[in-house]
C-alpha positions in Angstrom: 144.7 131.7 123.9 147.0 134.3 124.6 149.0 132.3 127.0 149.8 129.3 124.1 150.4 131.7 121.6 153.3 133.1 124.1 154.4 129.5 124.7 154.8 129.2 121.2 157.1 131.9 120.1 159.2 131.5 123.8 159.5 127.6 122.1 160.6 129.5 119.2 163.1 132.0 120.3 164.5 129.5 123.2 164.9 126.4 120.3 168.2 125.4 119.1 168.5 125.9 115.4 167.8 122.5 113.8 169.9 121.2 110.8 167.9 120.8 107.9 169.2 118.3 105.2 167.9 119.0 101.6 167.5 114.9 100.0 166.2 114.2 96.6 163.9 110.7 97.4 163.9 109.0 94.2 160.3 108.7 92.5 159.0 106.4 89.9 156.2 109.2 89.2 158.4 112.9 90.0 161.6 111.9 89.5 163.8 113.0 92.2 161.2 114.6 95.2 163.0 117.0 97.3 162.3 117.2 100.9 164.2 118.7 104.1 164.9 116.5 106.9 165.7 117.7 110.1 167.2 115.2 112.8 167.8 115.1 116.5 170.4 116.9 118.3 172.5 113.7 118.9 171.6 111.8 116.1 175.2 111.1 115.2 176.3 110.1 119.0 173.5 107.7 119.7 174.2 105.6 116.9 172.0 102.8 119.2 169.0 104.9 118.9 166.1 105.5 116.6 163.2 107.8 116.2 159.7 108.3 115.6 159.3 109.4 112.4 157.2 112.8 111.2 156.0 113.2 107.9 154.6 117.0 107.4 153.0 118.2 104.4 152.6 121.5 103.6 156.5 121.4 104.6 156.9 124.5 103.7 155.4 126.4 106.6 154.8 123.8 108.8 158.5 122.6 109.2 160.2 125.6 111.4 157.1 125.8 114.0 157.1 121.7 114.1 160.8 121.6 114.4 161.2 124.4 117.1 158.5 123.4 118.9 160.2 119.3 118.9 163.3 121.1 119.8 162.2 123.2 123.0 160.8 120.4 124.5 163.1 117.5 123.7 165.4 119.7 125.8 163.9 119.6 128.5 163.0 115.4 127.6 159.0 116.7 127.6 158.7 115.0 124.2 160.7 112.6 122.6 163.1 113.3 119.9 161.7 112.6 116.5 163.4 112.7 112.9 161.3 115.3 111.1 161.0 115.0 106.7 159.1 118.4 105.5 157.2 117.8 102.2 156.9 120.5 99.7 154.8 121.3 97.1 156.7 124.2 95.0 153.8 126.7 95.2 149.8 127.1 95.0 149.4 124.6 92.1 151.9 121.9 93.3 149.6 122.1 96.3 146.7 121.4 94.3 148.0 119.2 92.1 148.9 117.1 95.0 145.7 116.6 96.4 143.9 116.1 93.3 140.7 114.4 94.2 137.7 113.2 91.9 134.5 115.1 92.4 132.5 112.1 92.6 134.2 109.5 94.6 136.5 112.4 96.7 139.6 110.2 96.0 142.8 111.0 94.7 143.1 110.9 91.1 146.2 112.0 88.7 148.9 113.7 90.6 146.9 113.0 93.8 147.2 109.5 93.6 150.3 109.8 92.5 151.4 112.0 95.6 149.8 109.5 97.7 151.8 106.0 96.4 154.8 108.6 96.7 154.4 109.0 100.4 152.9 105.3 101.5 155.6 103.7 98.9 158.4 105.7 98.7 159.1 108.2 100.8 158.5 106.0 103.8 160.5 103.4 102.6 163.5 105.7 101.7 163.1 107.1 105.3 163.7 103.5 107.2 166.6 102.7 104.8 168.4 105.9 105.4 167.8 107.1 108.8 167.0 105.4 112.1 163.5 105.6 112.1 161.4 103.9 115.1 158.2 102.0 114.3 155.8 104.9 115.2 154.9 107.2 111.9 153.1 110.9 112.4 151.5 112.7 109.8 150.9 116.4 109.8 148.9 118.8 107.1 146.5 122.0 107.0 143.9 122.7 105.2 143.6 120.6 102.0 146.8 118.9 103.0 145.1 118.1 106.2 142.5 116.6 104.5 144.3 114.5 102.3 146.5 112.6 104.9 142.9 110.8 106.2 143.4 108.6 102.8 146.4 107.0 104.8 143.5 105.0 106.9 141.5 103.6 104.2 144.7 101.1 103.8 143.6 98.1 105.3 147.5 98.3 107.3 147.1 102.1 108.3 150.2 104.1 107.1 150.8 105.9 110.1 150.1 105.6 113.9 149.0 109.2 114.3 147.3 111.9 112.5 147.2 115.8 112.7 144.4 117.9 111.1 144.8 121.5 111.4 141.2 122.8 109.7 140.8 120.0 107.0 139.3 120.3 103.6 137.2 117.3 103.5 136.8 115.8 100.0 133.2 113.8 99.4 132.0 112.1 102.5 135.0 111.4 104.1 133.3 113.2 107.3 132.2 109.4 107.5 134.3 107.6 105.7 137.2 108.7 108.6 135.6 107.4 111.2 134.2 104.0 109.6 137.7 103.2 108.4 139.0 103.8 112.3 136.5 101.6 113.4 138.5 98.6 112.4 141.8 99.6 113.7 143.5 96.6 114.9 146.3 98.8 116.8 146.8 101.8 119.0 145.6 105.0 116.6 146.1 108.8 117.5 144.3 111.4 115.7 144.1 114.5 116.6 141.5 117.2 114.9 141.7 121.0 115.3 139.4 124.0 114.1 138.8 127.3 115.6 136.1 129.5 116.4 137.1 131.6 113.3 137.7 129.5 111.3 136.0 129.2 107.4 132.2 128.4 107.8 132.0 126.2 104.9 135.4 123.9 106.5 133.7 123.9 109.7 131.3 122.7 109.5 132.1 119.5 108.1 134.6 119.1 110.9 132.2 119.4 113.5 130.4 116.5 111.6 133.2 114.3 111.7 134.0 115.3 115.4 130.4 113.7 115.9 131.3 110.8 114.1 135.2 110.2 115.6 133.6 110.9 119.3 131.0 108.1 118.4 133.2 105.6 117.1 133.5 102.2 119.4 137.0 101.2 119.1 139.4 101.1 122.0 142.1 101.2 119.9 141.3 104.8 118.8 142.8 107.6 120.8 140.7 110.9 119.6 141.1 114.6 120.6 138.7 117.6 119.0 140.4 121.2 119.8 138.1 124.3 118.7 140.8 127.6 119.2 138.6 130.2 120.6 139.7 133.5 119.4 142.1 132.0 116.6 141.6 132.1 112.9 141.9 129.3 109.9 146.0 130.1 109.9 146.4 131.2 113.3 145.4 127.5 115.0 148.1 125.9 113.9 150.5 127.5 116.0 148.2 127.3 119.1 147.2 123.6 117.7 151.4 121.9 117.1 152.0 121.9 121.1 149.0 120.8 121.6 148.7 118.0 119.0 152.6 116.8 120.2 151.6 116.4 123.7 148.2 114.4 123.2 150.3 111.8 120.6 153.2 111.6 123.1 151.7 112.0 126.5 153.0 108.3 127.5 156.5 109.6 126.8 156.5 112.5 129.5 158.5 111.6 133.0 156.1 111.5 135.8 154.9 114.8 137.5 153.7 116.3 140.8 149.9 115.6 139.8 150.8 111.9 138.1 152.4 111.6 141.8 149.9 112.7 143.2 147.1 111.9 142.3 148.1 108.3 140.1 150.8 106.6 141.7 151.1 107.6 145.8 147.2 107.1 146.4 147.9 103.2 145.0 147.3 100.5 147.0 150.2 99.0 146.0 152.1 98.1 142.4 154.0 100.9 142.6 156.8 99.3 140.5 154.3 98.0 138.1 153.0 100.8 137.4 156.5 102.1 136.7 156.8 98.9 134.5 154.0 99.5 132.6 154.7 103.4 131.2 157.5 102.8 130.0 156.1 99.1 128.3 153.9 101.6 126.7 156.5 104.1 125.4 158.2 101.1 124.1 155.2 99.2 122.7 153.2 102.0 121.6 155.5 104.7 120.5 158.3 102.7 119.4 160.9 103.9 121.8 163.0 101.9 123.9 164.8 104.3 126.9 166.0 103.7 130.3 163.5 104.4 133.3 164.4 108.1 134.2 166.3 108.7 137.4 163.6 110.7 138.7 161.0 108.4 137.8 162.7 105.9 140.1 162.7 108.5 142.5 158.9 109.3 142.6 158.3 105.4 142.9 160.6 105.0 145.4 159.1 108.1 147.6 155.5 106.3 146.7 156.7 102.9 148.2 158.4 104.6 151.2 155.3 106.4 151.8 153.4 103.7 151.9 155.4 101.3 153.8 155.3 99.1 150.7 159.0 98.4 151.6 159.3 94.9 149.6 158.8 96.5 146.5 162.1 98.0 146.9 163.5 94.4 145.9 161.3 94.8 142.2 162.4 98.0 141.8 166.5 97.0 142.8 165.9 94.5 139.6 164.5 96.8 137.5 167.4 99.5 138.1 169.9 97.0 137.3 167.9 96.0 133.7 168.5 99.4 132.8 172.0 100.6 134.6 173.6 97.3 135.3 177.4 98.9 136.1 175.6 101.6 138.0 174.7 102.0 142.3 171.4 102.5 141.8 170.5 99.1 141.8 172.3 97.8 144.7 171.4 101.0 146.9 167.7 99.7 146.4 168.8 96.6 147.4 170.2 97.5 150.4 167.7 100.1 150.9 164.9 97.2 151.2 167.1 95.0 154.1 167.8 98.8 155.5 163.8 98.9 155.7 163.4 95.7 156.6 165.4 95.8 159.6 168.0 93.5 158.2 170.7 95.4 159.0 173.8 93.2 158.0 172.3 92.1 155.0 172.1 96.0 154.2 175.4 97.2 155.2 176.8 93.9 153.0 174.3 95.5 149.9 176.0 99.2 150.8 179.1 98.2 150.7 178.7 96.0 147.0 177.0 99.2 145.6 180.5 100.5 146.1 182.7 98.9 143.6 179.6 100.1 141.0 179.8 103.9 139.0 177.9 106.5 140.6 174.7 107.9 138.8 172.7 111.2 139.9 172.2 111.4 143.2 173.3 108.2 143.8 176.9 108.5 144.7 179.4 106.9 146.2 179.0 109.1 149.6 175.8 108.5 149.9 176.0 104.4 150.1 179.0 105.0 152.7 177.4 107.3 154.5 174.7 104.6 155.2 176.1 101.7 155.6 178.7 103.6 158.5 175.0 104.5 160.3 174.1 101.1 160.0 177.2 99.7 161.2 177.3 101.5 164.5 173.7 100.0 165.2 175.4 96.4 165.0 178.4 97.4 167.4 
């Protein structure tokens, strides 16, 4: 416990201050809403680009530990870069008023429902037109907040694609009805559910019933983590709970590592380059975001096929590099790499030699493909 609460505040200090934009999102039922949104680093150079979009309520406190958190590890590309809108509530009764429920039926009535059509209807909407947001939507609450973001699922289209629920207040039944209205998801569905060892009796336990529920629900489609913070208290989970939660919903994102190496990709058969294909189909398919194959992720395939002696992948993976970095080496080094390996030494030295008149990129440089196609050349002399 000790050790995340230390990764937390080093994400914190080490964080580059995010700009936070003040908008007024204009509201059949409020008026003019105000909310703070806080964009990527390079929002204005990549004008290409867009972003998941997360939606936090309880903005107030949960927008600086969010938004550092996003911003420590999007510098190090950990995470993706996500366009973050923080939802107040002006005070205690705002916050109430905003998740107005009725006893009975535990849905939202009066301001609650109004709140809700805000968010689904309005908010959202205002976000696409305004910024460029990606196809992948995250909601974020605590406590009664986290509680009320679960009527998002009861749509029969889901709102979002993920949900975070530090320590939810759980209006009438919705212990079952959470996991019932899952059951029918039609498309990839992240929740994540959080408590703590210290946490409120009474909140608990109805967690730990839904936790029962979400681990028995059938659906492939649902991707489902339960975190109990030993040590940590109702307030104190969250900031053990936000790394924790951003990691599980963007795992797919993360470049590959020593133990995905290891342990995932070198002990293949073979399909080393479809492998390589397929993550990044899922970051673009299930999150939303389209990016280039990372240079070290071509790397660690490449070390995988050379490894293994798979040497005619090295033609797949040639045509993949130049999908994603046509004007760049990298493509035609593969391709010469795989004659090279195949003992067709002209061929290579001709592939060497093309990869010339293309723009360096990493480690790929211009020395390197001389370099080789010389040693190649003297074994033709």
């Amino acid at each position: 416990m000790k050790y995340k609460l230390l990764l937390f505040f080093l994400c914190m200090a080490s964080a580059v201050p995010a700009q936070v934009i003040p908008e007024d999102v204009p509201s059949r039922f409020f008026g003019n809403r105000p909310v703070n949104v806080v964009l990527p680093p390079f929002y204005d150079q990549d004008v290409k680009r867009s972003y998941p979009l997360l939606v936090l309520l309880d903005g107030e406190y949960l927008l600086d530990p969010f938004s550092g958190t996003i911003s420590y590890t999007t510098y190090w590309d950990d995470l993706p870069p996500v366009i973050i809108v923080g939802v107040n509530h002006e005070g205690a009764e705002g916050r109430k008023l905003d998740t107005d429920v009725y006893q009975t039926t535990g849905l939202p009535q009066g301001q609650g429902d109004q709140f809700y059509q805000f968010i689904a209807n309005e908010l959202i909407p205002y976000m696409e037109k305004n910024y460029r947001v990606a196809p992948f939507r995250v909601v974020a609450g605590h406590n009664v907040t986290a509680g009320f973001l679960n009527f998002f699922l009861y749509k029969e289209k889901p709102v979002f694609n993920a949900y975070i629920a530090f320590s939810p207040i759980l209006s009438t039944d919705m212990e079952t009805r959470v996991a019932e209205a899952i059951k029918t998801t039609q498309k990839p569905l992240y929740y994540y559910l959080a408590t703590a060892s210290g946490d409120v009796k009474s909140i608990k336990e109805k967690i730990g019933t839904l936790n029962e529920n979400l681990k028995a629900t059938e659906n492939e489609n649902l991707k489902y983590k339960f975190e109990e913070f030993a040590g940590a208290s109702h307030y104190s989970l969250v900031v053990m709970g936000i790394p924790d939660a951003l990691y599980f919903i963007f795992s797919a994102y993360q470049p590959i590592s020593s133990l995905e190496y290891e342990e995932k990709i070198v002990t293949l058969p073979g399909g080393y380059v479809e492998y390589l294909r397929k993550k990044y189909d899922a970051i673009k398919n299930d999150l939303g975001i389209k990016i280039p194959v990372r240079l070290n992720d071509f790397k660690a395939i490449e070390a995988a096929i050379m490894k293994n002696a798979a040497y005619d992948e090295l033609e797949e993976l040639a045509d993949m590099a130049r999908e994603d970095y046509p004007k760049m080496i990298i493509g035609e080094y593969y391709q010469g790499l795989h004659h090279e390996m195949k003992g067709e030494t002209r061929k290579a030295v001709r592939a060497y030699l093309k990869a010339y008149n293309y723009e360096p990129i990493g480690d790929y440089t211009k020395d390197v493909i001389i370099e080789k196609a010389e040693t190649l050349k003297k074994l033709t002399e």
